[in-house]
KETORMI-286094 format. One record per residue (C-alpha): residue in three letters; residue number from 0; x, y, z. Coordinates in steps of 0.05 Angstrom, whole numbers, padded with zeros to 5 digits, always signed. Layout:
BEGIN
<atom resn="ALA" resi="NUM" X="X" Y="Y" Z="Z"/>
...
# end
This chain:
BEGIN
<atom resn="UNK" resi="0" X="-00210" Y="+01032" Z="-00946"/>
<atom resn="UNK" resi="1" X="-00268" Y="+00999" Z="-00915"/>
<atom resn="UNK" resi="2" X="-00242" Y="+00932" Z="-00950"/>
<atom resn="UNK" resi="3" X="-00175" Y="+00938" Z="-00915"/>
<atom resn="UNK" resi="4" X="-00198" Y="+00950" Z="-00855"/>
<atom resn="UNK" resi="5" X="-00244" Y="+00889" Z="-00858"/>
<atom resn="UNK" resi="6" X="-00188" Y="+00842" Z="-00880"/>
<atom resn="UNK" resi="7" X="-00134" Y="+00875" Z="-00823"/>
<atom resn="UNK" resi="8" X="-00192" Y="+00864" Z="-00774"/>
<atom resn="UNK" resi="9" X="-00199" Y="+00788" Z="-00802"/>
<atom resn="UNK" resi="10" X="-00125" Y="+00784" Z="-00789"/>
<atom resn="UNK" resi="11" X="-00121" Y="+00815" Z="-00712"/>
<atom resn="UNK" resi="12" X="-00175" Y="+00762" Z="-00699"/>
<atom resn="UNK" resi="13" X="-00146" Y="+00702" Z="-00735"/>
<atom resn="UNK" resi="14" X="-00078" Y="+00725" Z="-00690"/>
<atom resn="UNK" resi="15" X="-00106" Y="+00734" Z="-00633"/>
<atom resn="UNK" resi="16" X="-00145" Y="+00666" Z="-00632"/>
<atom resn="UNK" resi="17" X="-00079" Y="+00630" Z="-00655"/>
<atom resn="UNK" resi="18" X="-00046" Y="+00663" Z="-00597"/>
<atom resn="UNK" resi="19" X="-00095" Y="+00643" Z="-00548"/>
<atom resn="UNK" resi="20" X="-00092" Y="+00563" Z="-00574"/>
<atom resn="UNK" resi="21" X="-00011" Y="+00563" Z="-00560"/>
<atom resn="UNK" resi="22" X="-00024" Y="+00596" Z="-00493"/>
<atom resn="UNK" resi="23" X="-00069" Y="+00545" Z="-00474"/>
<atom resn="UNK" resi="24" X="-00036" Y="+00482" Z="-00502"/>
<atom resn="UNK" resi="25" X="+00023" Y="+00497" Z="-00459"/>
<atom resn="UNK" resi="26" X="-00025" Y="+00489" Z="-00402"/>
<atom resn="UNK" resi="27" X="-00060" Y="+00429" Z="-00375"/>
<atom resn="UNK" resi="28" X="-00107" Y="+00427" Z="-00325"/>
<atom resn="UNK" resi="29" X="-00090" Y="+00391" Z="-00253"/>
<atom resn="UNK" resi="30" X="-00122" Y="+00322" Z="-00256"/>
<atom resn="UNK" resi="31" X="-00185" Y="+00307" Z="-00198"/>
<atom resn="UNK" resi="32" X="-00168" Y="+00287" Z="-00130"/>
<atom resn="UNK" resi="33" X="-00156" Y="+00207" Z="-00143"/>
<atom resn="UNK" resi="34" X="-00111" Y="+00154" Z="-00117"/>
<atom resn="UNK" resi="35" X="-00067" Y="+00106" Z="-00165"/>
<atom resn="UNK" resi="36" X="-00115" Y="+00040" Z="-00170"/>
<atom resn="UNK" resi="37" X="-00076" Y="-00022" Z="-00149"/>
<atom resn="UNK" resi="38" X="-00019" Y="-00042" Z="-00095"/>
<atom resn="UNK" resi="39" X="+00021" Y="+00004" Z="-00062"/>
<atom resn="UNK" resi="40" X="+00098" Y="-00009" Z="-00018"/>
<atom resn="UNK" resi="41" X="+00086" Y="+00017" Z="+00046"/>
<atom resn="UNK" resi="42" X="+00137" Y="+00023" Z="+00106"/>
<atom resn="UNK" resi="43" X="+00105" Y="+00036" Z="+00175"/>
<atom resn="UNK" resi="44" X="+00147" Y="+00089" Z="+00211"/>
<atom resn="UNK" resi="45" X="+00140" Y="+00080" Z="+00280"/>
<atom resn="UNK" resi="46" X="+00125" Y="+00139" Z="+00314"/>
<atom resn="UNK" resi="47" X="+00131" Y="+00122" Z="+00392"/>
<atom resn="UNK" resi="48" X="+00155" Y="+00067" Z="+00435"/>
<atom resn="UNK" resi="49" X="+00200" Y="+00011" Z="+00416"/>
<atom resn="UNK" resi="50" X="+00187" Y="-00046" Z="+00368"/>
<atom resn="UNK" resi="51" X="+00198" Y="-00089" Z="+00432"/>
<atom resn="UNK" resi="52" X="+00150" Y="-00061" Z="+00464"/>
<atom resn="UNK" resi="53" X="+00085" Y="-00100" Z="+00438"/>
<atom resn="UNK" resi="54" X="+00073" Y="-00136" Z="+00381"/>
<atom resn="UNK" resi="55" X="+00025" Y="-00073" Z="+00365"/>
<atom resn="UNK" resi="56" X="+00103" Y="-00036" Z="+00355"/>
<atom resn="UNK" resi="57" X="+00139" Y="-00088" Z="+00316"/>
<atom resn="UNK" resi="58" X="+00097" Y="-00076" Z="+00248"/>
<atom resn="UNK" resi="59" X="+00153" Y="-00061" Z="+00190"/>
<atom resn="UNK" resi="60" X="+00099" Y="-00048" Z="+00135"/>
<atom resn="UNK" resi="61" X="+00053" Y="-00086" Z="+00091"/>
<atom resn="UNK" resi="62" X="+00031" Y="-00078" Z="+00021"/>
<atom resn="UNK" resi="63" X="-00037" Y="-00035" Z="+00010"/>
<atom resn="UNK" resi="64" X="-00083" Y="-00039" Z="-00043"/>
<atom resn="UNK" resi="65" X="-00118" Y="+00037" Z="-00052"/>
<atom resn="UNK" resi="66" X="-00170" Y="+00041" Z="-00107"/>
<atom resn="UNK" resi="67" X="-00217" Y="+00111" Z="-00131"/>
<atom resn="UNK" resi="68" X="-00284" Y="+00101" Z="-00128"/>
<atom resn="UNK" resi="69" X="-00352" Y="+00146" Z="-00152"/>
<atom resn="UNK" resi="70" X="-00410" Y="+00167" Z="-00141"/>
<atom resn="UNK" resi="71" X="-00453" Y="+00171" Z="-00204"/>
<atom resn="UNK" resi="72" X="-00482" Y="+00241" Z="-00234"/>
<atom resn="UNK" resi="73" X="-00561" Y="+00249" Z="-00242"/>
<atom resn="UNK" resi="74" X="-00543" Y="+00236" Z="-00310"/>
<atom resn="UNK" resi="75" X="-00504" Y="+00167" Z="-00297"/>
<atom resn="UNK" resi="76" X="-00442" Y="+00199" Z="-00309"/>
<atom resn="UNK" resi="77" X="-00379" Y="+00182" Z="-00259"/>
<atom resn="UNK" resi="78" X="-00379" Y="+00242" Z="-00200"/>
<atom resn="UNK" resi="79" X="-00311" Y="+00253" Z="-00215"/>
<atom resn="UNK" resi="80" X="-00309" Y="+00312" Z="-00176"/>
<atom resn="UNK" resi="81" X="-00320" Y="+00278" Z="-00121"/>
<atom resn="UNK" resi="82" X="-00273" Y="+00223" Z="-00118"/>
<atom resn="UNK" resi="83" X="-00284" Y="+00165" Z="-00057"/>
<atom resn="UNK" resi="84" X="-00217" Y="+00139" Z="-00031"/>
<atom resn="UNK" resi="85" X="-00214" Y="+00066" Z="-00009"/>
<atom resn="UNK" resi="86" X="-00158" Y="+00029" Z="+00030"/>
<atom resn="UNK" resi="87" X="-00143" Y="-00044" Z="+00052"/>
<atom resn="UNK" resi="88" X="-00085" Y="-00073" Z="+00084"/>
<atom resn="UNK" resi="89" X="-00057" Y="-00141" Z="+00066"/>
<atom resn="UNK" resi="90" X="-00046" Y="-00166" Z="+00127"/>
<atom resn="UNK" resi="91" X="-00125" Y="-00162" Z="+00136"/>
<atom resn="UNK" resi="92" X="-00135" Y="-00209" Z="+00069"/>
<atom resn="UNK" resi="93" X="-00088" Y="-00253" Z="+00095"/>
<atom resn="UNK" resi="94" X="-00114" Y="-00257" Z="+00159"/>
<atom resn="UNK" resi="95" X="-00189" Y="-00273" Z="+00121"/>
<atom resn="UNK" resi="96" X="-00160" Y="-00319" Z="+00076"/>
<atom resn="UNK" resi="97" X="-00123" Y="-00370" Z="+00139"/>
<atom resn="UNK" resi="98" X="-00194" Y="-00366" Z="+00176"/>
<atom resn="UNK" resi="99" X="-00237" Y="-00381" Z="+00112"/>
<atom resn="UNK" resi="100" X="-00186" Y="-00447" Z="+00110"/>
<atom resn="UNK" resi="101" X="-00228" Y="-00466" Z="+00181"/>
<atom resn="UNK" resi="102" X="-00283" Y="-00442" Z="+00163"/>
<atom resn="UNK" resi="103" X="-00287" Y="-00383" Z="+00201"/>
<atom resn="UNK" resi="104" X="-00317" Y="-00309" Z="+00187"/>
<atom resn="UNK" resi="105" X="-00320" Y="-00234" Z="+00225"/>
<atom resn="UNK" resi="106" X="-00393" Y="-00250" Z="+00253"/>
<atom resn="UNK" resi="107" X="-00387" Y="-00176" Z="+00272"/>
<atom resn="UNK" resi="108" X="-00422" Y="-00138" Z="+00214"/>
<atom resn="UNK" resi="109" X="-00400" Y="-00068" Z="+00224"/>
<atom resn="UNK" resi="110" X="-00342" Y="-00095" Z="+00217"/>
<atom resn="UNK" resi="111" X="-00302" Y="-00072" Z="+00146"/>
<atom resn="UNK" resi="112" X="-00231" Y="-00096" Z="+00117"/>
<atom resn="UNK" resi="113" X="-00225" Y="-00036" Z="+00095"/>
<atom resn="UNK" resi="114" X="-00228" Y="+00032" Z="+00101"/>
<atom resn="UNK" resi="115" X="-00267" Y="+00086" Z="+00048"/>
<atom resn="UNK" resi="116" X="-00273" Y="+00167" Z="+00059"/>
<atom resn="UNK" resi="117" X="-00290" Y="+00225" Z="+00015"/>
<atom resn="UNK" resi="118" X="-00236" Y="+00267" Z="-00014"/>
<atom resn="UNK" resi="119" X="-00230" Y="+00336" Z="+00027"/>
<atom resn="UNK" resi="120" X="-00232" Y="+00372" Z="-00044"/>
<atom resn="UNK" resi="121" X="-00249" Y="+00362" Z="-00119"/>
<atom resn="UNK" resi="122" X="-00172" Y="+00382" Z="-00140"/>
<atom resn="UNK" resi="123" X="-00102" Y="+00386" Z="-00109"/>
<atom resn="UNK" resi="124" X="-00086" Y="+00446" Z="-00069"/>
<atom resn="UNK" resi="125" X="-00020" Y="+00490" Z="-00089"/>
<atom resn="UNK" resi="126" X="+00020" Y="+00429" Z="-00070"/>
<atom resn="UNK" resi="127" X="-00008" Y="+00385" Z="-00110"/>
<atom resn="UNK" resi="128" X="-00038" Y="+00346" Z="-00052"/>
<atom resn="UNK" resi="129" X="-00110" Y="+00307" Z="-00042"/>
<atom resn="UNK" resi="130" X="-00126" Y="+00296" Z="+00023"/>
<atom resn="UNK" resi="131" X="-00186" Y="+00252" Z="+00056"/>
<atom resn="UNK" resi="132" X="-00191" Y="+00269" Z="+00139"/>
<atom resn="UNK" resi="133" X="-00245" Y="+00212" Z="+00155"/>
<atom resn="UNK" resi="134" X="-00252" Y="+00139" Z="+00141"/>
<atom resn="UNK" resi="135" X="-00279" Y="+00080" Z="+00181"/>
<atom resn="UNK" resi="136" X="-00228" Y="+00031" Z="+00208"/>
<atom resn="UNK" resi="137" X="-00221" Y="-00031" Z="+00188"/>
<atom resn="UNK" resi="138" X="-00232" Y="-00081" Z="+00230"/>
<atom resn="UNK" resi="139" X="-00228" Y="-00156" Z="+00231"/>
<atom resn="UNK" resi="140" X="-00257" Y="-00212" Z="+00283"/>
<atom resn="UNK" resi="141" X="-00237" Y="-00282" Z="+00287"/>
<atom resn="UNK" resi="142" X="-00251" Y="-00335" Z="+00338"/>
<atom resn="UNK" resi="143" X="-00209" Y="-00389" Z="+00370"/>
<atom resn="UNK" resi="144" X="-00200" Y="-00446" Z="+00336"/>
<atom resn="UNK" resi="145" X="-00154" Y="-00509" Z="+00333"/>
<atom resn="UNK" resi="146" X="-00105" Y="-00526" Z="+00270"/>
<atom resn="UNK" resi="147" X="-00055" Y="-00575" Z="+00258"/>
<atom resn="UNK" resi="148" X="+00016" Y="-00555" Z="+00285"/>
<atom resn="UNK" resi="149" X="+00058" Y="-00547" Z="+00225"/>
<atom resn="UNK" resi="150" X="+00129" Y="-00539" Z="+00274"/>
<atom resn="UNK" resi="151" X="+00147" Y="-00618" Z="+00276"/>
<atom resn="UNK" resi="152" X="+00192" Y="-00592" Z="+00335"/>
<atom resn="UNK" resi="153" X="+00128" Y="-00591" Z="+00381"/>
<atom resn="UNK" resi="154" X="+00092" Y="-00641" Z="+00409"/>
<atom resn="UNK" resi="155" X="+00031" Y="-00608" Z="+00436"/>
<atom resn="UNK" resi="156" X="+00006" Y="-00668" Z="+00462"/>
<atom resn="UNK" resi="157" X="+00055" Y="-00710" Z="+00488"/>
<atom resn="UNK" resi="158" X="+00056" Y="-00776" Z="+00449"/>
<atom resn="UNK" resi="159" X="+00114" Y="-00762" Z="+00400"/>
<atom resn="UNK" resi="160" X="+00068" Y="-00771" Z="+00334"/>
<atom resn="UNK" resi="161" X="+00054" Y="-00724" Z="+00278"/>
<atom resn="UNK" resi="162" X="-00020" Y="-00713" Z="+00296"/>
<atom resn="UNK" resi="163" X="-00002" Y="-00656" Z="+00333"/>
<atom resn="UNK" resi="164" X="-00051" Y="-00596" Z="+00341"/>
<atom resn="UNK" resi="165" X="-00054" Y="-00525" Z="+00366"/>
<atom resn="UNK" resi="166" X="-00108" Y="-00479" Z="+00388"/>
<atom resn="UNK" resi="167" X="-00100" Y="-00405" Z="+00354"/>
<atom resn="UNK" resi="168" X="-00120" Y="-00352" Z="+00399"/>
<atom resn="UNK" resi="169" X="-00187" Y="-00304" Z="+00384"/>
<atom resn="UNK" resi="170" X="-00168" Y="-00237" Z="+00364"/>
<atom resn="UNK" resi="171" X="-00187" Y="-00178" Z="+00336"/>
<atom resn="UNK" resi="172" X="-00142" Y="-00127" Z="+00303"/>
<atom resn="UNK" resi="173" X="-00151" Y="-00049" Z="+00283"/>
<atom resn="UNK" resi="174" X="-00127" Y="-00006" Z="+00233"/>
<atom resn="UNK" resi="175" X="-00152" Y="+00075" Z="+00236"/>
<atom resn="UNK" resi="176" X="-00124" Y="+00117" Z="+00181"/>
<atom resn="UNK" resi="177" X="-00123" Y="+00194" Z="+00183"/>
<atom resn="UNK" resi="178" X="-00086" Y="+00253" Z="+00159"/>
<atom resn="UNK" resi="179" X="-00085" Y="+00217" Z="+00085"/>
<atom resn="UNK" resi="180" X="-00054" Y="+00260" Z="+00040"/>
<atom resn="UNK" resi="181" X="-00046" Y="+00230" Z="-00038"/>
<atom resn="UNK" resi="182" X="+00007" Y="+00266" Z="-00092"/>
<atom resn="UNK" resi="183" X="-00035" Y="+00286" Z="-00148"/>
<atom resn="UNK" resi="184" X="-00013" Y="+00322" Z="-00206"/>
<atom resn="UNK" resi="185" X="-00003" Y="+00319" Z="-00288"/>
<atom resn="UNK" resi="186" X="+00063" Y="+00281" Z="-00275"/>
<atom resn="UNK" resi="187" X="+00049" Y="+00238" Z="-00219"/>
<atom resn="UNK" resi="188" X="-00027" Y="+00208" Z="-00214"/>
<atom resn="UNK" resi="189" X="-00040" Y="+00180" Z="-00140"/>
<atom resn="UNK" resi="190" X="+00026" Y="+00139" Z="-00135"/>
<atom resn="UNK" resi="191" X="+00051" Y="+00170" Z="-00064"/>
<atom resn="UNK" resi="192" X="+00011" Y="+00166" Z="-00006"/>
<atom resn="UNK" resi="193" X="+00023" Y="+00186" Z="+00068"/>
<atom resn="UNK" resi="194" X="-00009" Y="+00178" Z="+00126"/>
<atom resn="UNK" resi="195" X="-00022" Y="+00160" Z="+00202"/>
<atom resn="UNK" resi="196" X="-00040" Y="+00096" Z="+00221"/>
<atom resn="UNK" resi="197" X="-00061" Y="+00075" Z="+00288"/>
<atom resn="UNK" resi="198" X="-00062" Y="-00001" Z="+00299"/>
<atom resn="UNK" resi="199" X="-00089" Y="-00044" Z="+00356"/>
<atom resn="UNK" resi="200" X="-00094" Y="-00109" Z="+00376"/>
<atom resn="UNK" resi="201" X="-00131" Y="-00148" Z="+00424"/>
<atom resn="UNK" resi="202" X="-00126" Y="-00238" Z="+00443"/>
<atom resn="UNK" resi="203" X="-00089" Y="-00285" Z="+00454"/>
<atom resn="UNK" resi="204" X="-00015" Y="-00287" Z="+00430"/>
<atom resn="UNK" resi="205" X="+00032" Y="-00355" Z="+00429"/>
<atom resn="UNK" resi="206" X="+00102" Y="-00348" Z="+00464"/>
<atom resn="UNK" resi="207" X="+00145" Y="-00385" Z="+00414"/>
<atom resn="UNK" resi="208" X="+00179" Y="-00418" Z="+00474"/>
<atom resn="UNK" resi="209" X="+00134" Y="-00445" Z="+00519"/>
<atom resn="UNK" resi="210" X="+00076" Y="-00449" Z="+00480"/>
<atom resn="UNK" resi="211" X="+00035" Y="-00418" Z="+00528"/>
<atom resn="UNK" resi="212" X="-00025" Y="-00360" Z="+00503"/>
<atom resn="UNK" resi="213" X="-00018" Y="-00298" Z="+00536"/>
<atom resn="UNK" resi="214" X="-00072" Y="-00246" Z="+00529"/>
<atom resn="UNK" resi="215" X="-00055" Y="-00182" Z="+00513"/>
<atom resn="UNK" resi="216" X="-00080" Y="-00113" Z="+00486"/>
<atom resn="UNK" resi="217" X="-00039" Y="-00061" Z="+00449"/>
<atom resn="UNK" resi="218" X="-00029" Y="-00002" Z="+00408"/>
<atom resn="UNK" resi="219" X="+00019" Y="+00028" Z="+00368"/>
<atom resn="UNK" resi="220" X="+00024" Y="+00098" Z="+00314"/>
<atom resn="UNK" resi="221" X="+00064" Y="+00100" Z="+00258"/>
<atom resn="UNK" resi="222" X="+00073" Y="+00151" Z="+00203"/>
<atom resn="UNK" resi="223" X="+00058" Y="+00108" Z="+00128"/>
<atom resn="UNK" resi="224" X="+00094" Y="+00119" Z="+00062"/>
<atom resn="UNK" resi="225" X="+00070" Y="+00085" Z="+00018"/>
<atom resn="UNK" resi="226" X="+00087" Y="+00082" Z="-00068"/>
<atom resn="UNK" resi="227" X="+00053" Y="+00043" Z="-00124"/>
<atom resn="UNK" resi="228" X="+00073" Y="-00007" Z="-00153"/>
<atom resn="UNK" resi="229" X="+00089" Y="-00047" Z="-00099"/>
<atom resn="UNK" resi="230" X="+00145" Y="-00082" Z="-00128"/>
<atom resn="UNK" resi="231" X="+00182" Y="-00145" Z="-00106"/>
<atom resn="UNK" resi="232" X="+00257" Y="-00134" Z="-00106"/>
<atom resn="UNK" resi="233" X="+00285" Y="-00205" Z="-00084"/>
<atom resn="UNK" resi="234" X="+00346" Y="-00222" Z="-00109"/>
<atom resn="UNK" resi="235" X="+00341" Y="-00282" Z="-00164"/>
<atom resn="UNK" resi="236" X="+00378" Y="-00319" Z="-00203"/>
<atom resn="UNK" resi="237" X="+00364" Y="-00320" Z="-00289"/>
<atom resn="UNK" resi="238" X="+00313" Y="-00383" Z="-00267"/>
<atom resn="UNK" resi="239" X="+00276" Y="-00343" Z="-00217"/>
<atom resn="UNK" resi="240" X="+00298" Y="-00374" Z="-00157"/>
<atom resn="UNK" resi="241" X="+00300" Y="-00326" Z="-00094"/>
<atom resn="UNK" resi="242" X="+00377" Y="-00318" Z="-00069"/>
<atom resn="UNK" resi="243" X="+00410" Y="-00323" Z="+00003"/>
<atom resn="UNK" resi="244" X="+00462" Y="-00280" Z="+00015"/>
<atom resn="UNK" resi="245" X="+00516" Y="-00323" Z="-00010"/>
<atom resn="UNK" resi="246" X="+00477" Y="-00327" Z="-00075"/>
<atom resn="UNK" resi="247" X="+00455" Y="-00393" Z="-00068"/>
<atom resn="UNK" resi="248" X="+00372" Y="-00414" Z="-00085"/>
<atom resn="UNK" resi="249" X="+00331" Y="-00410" Z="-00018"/>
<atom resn="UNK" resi="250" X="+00300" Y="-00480" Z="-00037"/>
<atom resn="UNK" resi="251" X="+00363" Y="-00511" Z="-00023"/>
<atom resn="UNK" resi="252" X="+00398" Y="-00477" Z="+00026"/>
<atom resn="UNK" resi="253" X="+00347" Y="-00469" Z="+00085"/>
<atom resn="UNK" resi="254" X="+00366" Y="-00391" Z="+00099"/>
<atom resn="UNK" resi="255" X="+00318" Y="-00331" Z="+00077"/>
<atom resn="UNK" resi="256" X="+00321" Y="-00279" Z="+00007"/>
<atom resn="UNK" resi="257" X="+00356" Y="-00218" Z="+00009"/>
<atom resn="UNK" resi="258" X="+00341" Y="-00159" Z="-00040"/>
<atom resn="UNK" resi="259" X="+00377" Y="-00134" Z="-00093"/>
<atom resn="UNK" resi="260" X="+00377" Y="-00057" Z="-00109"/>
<atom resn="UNK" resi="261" X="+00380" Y="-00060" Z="-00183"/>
<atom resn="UNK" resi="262" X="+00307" Y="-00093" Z="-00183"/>
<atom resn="UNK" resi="263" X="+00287" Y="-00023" Z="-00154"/>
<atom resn="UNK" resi="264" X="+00302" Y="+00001" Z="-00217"/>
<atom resn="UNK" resi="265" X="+00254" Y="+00032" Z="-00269"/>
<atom resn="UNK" resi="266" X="+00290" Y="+00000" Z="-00332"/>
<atom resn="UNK" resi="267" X="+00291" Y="-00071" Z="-00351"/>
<atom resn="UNK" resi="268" X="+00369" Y="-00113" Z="-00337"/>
<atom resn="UNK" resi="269" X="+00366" Y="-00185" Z="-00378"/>
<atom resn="UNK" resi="270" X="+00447" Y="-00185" Z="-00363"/>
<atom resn="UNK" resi="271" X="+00418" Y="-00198" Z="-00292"/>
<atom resn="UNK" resi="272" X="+00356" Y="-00232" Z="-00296"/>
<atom resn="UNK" resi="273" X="+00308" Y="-00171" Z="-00300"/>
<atom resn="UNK" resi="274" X="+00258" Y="-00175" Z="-00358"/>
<atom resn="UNK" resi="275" X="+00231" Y="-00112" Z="-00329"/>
<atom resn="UNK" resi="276" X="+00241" Y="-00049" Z="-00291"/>
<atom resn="UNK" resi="277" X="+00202" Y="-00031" Z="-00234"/>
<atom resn="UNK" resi="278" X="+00149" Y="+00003" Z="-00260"/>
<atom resn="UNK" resi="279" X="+00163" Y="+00058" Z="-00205"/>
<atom resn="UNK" resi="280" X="+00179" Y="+00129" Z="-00225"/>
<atom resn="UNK" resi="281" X="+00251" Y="+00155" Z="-00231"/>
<atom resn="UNK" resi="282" X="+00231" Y="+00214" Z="-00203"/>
<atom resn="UNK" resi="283" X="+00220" Y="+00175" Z="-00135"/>
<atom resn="UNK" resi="284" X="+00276" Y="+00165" Z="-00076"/>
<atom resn="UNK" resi="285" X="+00263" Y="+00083" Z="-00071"/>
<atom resn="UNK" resi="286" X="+00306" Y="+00027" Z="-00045"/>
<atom resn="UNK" resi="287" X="+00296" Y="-00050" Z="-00035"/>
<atom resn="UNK" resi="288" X="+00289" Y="-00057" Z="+00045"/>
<atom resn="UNK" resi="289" X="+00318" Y="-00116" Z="+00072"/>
<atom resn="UNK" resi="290" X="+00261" Y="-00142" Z="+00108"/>
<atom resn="UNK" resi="291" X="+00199" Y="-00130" Z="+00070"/>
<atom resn="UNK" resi="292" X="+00230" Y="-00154" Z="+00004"/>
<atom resn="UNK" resi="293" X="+00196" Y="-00094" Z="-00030"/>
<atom resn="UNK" resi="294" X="+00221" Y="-00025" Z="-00061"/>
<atom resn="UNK" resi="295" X="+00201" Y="+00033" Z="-00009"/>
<atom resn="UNK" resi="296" X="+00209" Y="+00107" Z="-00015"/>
<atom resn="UNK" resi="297" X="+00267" Y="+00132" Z="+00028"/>
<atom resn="UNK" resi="298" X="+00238" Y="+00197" Z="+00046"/>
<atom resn="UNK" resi="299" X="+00178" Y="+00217" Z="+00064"/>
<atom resn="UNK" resi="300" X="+00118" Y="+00234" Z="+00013"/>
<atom resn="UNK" resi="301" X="+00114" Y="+00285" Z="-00026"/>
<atom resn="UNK" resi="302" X="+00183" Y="+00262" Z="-00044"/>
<atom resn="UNK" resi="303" X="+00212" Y="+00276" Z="-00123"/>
<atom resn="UNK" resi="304" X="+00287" Y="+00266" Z="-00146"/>
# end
């Protein structure tokens, strides 16, 4: 008797244990507050004014490269409970890239292309959000300086030659991020992000018409989607050639890309030219926009199919 009960007791364990493996293998654990590590699509959202109103108000979007960063353990582990979220707009590199051409650099040193602030909490709250409240701006500097004029339609200096020059304007332009909130859960890792943005600008802009510099200072807000991969939707042909709208190469006929849906997609089309799909989930509301060549969410983050 004492034998049976043994074995039966052996066998309420064994079950029990069994049971508690299946129970927990149908669970997993939220992933850590992080953002996806690369470039992200983002359409700016204007929130007041007019796009005509500065040229603060005319921004369409840009693509943003986001990266996780952290802080090691006393053990020299990764803090991975407490993540470090990092931002940088492209139109920032860009703008460092043209001035390293002449030699020029931000000689402001608190001055960051990029913006960095602590994740609000280790995990996602009940809607699988991460949110980070403060982060510097980024900021970026540049002085005057003079460049050739690359518009053979002006002649800056009167004597009908190709020597031409113009002097580019000192500037400096802002970009303050707050009310970040990143979509973090099992299925989707960091690849929405939305936010506010508040950009300014300050120097000395060119009218197009009369060349003449006009100083000016502006601000605009605008709400930011934003979706990794940041993925190039122009339309091409099987060579690769960017398309007009009448389908013929860009090279040749003077007039700009347009975008083609299909490359929005996440599976590949080699009928059409498309090796590969867009690496964007098809769980996310996305569509080429015309302008920024890129495939943008249509609604605004969190947003699933």
């Amino acid at each position: 008797m004492k034998r049976v009960s043994i074995s039966f007791a052996v066998i309420l364990t064994a079950s029990l244990v069994a049971a508690m493996l299946v129970e927990t293998s149908c669970e997993q654990s939220s992933p850590a507050c992080q953002v996806g590590r690369g470039d992200f699509a983002a359409l700016y959202n204007l929130k007041d004014g007019d796009e005509n109103d500065s040229i603060c108000h005319s921004l369409i979007g840009d693509v943003l490269g986001m990266h996780t960063y952290y802080n090691e353990t006393s053990n020299g582990w990764p803090d991975y409970e407490n993540a470090i979220f990092a931002i940088k707009p492209e139109n920032i590199g860009v703008a460092i890239s043209l001035g390293e051409d002449f030699d020029l650099t931000d000689e402001n040193e608190d001055h960051k292309p990029w913006s960095v602030g602590d994740f609000d909490r280790s995990y996602p709250d009940s809607n699988d959000l991460c949110t980070v409240s403060d982060l510097n701006p980024a900021e970026l500097t540049l002085d005057d300086h003079i460049q050739p004029d690359t518009d053979s339609e002006t002649d800056t200096d009167g004597d009908d030659d190709d020597d031409d020059t113009i002097v580019v304007p000192a500037y400096t332009m802002s970009y303050e991020w707050s009310n970040v909130s990143v979509l973090v859960s099992t299925a989707y890792t960091g690849t929405q992000v939305k936010a506010d943005l508040t950009y300014s600008f300050k120097g000395g802009v060119r009218d197009e018409d009369t060349n003449e510099i006009e100083e000016i200072e502006c601000e605009a807000e605008y709400e930011v989607w934003a979706v990794m991969p940041a993925h190039d939707c122009t339309k091409r042909n099987m060579s690769g050639a960017a398309l007009d709208e009448d389908g013929n190469p860009t090279s040749e006929s003077g007039k700009p890309p347009v975008g083609d849906e299909e490359r929005c997609k996440p599976e590949a089309n080699p009928d059409e030219g498309i090796s590969t799909g867009s690496g964007i989930s098809p769980d996310f509301p996305v569509e080429c926009h015309p302008i920024l060549l890129l495939c943008v969410l249509t609604e605004e983050p969190p947003s699933i199919n």
